[in-house]
C-alpha positions as CSV (number, residue, x, y, z in Angstrom):
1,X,45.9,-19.2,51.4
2,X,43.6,-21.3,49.4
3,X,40.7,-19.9,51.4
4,X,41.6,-16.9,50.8
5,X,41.8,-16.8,46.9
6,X,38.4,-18.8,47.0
7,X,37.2,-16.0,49.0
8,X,38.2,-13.5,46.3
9,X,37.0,-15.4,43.1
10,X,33.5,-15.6,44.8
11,X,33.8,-11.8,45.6
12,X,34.9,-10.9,41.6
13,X,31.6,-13.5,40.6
14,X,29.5,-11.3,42.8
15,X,31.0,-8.2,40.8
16,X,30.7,-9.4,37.1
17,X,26.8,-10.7,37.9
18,X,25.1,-7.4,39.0
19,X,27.3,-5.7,36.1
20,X,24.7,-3.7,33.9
21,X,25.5,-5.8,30.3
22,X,24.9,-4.0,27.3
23,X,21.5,-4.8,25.8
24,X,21.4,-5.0,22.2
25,X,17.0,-3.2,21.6
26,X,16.5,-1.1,19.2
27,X,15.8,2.8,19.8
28,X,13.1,3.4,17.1
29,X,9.8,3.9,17.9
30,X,7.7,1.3,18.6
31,X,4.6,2.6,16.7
32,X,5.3,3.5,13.3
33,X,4.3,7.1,12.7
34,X,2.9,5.9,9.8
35,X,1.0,3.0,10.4
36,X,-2.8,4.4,10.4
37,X,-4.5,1.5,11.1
38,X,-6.7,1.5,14.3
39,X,-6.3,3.8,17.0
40,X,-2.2,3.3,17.5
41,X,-1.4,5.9,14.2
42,X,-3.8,8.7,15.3
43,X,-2.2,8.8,19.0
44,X,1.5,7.7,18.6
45,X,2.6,11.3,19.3
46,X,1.5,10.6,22.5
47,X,2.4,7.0,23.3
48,X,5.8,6.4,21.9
49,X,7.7,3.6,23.6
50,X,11.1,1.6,22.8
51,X,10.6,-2.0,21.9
52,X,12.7,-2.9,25.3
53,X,9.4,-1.7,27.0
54,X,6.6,-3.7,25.0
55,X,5.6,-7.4,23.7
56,X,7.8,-7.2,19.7
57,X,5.1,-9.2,19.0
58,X,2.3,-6.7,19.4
59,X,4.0,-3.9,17.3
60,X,2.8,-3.1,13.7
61,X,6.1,-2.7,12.0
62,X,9.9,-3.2,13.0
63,X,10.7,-0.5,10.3
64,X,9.7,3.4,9.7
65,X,10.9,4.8,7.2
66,X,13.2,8.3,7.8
67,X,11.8,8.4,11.5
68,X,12.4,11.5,13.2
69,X,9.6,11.2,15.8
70,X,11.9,9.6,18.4
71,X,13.3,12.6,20.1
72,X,16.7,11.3,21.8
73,X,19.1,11.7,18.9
74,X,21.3,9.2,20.2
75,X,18.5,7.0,19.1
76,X,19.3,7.5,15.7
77,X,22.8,6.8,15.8
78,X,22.2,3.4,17.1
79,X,23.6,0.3,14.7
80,X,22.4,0.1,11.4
81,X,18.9,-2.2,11.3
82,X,18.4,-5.1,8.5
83,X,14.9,-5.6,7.2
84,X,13.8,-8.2,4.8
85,X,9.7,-7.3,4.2
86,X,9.7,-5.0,1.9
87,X,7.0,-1.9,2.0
88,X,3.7,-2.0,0.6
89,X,1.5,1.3,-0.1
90,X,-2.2,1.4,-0.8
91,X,-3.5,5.0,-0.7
92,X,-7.1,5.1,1.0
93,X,-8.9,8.9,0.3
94,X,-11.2,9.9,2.4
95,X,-15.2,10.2,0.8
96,X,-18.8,11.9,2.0
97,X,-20.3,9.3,4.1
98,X,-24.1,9.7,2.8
99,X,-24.5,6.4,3.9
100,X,-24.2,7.3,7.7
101,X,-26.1,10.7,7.7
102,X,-27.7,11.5,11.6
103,X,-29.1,14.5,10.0
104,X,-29.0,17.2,7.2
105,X,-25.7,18.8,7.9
106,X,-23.8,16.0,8.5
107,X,-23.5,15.0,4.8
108,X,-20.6,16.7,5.0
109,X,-18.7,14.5,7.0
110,X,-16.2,11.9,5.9
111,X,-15.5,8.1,6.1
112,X,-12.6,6.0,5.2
113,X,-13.9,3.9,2.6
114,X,-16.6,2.0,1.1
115,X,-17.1,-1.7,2.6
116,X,-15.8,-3.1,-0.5
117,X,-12.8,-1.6,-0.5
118,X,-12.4,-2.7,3.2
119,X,-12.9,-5.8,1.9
120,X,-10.2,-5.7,-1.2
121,X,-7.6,-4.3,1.6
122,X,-8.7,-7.4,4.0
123,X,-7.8,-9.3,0.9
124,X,-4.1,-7.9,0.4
125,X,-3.5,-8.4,3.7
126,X,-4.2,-11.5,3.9
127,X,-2.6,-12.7,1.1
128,X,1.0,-10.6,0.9
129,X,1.7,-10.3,5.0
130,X,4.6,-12.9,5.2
131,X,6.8,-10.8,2.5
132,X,5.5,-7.2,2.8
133,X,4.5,-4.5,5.3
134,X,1.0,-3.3,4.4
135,X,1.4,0.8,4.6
136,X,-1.8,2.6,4.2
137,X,-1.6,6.7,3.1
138,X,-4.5,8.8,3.4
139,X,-4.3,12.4,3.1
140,X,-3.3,13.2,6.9
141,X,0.0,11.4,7.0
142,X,1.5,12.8,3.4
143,X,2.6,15.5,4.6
144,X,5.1,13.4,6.8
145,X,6.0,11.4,3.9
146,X,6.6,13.9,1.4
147,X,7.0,17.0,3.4
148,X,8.7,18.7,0.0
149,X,5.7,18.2,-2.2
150,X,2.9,20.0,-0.9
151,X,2.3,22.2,-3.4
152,X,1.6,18.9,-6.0
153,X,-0.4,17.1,-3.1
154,X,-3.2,19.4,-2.4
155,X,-7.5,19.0,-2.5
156,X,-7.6,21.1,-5.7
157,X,-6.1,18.1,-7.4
158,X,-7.9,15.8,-9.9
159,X,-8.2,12.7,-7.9
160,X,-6.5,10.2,-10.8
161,X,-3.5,12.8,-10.7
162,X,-3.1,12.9,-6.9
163,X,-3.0,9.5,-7.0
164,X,-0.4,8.5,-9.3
165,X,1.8,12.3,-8.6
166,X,1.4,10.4,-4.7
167,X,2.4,6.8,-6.1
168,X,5.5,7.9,-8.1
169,X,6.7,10.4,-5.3
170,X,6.2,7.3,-2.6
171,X,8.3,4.7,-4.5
172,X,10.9,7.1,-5.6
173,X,12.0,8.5,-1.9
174,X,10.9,4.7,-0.3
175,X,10.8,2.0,-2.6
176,X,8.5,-0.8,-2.8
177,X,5.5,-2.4,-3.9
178,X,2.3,0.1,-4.7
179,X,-1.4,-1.2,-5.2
180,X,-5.0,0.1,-5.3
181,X,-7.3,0.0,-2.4
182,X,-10.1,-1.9,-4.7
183,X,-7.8,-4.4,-6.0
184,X,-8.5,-8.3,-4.9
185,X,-5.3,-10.6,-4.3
186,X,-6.8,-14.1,-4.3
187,X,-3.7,-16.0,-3.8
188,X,-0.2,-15.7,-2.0
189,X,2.0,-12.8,-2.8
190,X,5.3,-14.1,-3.2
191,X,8.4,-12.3,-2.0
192,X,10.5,-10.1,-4.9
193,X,13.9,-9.3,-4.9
194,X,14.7,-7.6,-8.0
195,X,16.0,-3.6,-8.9
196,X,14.4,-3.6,-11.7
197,X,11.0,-1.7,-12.0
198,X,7.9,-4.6,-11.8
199,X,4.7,-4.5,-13.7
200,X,1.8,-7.0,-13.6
201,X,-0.4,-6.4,-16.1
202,X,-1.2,-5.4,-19.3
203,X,-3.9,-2.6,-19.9
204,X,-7.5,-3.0,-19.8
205,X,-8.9,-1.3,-22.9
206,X,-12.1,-0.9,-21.9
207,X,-10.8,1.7,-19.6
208,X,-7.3,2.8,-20.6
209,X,-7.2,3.6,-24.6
210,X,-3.6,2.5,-25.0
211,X,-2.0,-0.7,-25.8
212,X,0.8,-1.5,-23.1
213,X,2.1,-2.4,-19.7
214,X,-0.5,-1.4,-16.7
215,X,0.9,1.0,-14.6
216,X,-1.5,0.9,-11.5
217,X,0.5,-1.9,-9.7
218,X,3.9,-1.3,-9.6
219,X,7.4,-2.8,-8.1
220,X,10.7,-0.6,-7.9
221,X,13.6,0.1,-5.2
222,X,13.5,3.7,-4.2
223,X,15.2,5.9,-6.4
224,X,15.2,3.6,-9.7
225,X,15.3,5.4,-13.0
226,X,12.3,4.6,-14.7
227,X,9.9,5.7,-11.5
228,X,12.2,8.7,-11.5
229,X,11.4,9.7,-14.8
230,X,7.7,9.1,-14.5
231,X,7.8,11.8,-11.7
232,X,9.6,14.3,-13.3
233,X,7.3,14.1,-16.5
234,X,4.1,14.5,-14.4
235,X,5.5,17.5,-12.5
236,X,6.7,19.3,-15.6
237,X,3.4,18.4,-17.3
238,X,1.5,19.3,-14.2
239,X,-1.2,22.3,-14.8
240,X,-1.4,21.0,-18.7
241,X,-3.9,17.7,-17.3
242,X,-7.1,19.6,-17.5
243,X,-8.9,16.2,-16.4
244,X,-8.2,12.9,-15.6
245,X,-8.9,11.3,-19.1
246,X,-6.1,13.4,-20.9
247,X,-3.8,12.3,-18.1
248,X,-4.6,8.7,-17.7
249,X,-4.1,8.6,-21.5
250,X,-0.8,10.6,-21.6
251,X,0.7,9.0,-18.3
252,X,0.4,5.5,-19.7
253,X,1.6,6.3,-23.5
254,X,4.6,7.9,-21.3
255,X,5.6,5.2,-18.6
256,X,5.2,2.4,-22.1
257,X,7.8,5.0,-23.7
258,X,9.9,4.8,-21.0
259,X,9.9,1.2,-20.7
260,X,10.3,0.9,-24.1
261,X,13.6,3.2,-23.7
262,X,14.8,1.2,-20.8
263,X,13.7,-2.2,-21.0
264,X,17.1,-3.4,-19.5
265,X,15.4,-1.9,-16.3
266,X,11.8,-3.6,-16.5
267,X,11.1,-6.9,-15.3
268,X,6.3,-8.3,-16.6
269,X,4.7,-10.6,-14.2
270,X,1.9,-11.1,-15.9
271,X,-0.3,-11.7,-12.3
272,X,-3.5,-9.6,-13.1
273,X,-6.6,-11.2,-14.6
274,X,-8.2,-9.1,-16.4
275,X,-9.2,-11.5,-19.1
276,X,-12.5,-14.0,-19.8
277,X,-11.9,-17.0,-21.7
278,X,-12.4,-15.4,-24.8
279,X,-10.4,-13.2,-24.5
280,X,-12.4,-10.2,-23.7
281,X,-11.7,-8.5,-20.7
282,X,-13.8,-8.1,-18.0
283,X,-16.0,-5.2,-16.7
284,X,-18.3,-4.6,-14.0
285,X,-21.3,-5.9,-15.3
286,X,-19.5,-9.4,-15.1
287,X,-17.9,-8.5,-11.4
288,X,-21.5,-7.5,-10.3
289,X,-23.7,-10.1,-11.9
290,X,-25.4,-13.1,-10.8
291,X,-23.5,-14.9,-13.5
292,X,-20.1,-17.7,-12.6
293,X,-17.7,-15.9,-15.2
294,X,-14.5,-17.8,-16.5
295,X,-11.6,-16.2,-15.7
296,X,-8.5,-16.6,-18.3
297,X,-5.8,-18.3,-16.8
298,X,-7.6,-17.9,-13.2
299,X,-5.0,-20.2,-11.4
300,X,-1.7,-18.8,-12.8
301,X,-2.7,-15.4,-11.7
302,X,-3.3,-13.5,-8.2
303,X,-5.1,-10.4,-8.4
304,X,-8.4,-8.7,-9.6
305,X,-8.9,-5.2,-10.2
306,X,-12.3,-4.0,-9.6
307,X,-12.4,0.0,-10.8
308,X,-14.5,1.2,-8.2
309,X,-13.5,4.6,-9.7
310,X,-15.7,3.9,-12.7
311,X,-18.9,2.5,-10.4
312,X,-18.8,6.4,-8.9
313,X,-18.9,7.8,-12.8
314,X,-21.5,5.1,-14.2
315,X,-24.6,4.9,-11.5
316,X,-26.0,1.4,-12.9
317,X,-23.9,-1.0,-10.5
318,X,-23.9,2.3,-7.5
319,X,-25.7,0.0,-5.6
320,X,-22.0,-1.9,-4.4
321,X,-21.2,0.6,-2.4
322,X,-23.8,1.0,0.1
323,X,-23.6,-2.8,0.8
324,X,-21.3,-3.0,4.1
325,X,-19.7,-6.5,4.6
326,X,-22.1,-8.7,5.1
327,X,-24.3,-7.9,2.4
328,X,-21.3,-7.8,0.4
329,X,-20.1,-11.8,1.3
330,X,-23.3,-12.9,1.7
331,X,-25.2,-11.9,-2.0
332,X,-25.2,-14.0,-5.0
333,X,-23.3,-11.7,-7.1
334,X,-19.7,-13.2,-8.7
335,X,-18.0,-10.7,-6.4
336,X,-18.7,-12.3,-3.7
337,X,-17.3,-15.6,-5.2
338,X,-14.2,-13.9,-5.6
339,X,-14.0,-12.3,-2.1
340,X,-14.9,-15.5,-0.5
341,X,-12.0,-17.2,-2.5
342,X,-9.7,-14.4,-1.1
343,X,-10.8,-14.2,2.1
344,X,-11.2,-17.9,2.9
């Protein structure tokens, strides 16, 4: 008898071990559909996986927001994921590569960025990747960001209001934290939890004529007021920005209203340095120069904004952006004091 039930416990051992258990993956795609960097973004149509199949460790992001490229809709009824990186957006437009020209007609043709720019990215990522998932937005993937805004995101746009139309439409629908592709972080980004909207600077009024909070860096959970407001007043105000002066002038007296109105909702880090130590601000014939310039309150703060914008509009310092990467870390310009701080 006794060999008998041994016999049956080993049998009803046998059963439970070659049970399939339940695996707890997760069904979303392994490559983000917007992720852009390197050649995973421009072929994940083609190559989607589940995490269960590939290394965790070799996937860009754990999180997509609103993904509908996984076709199984089972997959998106799968338990409810938890995330604690939050999203960070840096728009990179697209520009003639005369740099690169193989012959007449191919002036035409395009290229990401400028190596400094490159190098400013290299610089965020380097510096805010243990708290924040570094998005990057061209032109190609808006669409599948903001598929309901295409008639406010097209090539006919002024640049400056594509940009911050983009910015205000991407934290409202996703939340997080939004920067320029020429900015320099030079130190740690630290995490932020806060539902208030996040500013980090004040203006620079050698380039914005208006006394107030900088709105070019910017913190806010999707859907909070004050970025909602900001969006509505730039699409009712739409066709009246004849150029991108008006508008940067307008679009900052409005968001310094607006926080103003609801300060309750607005939370100043004070993180940019935009100041020399007396007290005028800098400009890019102190980024480009040969000159050591002292920074105001260098060590308190994190980031740099370099206005490659206003390099394109002013030709006397043009000569930054045909210097690729090495020229650019190697000269004995202050810029490259800063990037090598950054970087290193």
């Amino acid at each position: 008898m006794e060999q008998l039930l041994a016999i049956i416990l080993v049998i009803i051992m046998i059963i439970i071990d070659n049970k399939n258990v339940e695996k707890f993956v997760s069904k979303c795609c392994s490559i983000n559909p917007f992720d852009t960097a390197g050649d995973r973004g421009s072929r994940h149509k083609k190559n989607l996986t589940c995490f269960k199949k590939v290394n965790p460790s070799l996937l860009p992001y754990r999180n997509c927001p609103d993904c509908d490229v996984c076709t199984p809709e089972k997959s998106k009824k799968k338990e409810e994921h938890f995330f604690t990186k939050k999203n960070l957006w840096i728009f990179v437009d697209e520009i003639p590569s005369d740099k690169q020209w193989k012959h007449f007609y191919s002036r035409n043709n395009k290229s990401p960025s400028y190596d400094i720019n490159k190098l400013c990215i290299q610089t965020i990522k380097n510096n805010t990747k243990n708290n924040f998932n570094l998005r990057i937005i061209t032109k190609n993937n808006v669409k599948k960001l903001l598929p309901g805004h295409k008639k406010y995101l097209t090539n006919k746009v002024d640049p400056y209001v594509y940009n911050n139309y983009l910015k205000y439409a991407i934290l409202k629908k996703y939340g997080g934290l939004w920067m320029p592709k020429d900015l320099i972080i030079y130190k740690k980004m630290e995490n932020i939890n806060s539902n208030k909207l996040i500013t980090f600077g004040l203006n620079n009024n050698n380039i914005v004529d208006n006394v107030g909070f900088n709105d070019e860096i910017l913190f806010a959970n999707k859907e909070n007021v004050l970025v909602s407001k900001m969006l509505s007043y730039i699409k009712c105000n739409y066709h009246s920005f004849q150029n991108a002066l008006i508008f940067k002038k307008s679009i900052n007296k409005f968001f310094n209203k607006m926080i103003y109105k609801y300060n309750q909702n607005h939370l100043h880090m004070d993180l940019i340095a935009n100041r020399k130590v007396d007290n005028s601000f800098l400009d890019n014939s102190d980024l480009f120069s040969t000159n050591f310039v002292n920074i105001k309150n260098f060590e308190r703060k994190n980031m740099i904004r370099l206005q490659i914008s206003n390099i394109n509009r002013f030709h006397k310092y043009n000569f930054i952006l045909k210097l690729n990467k090495n020229e650019l870390i190697s000269s004995n310009l202050f810029i490259t004091y800063l990037l090598k701080y950054a970087l290193y």
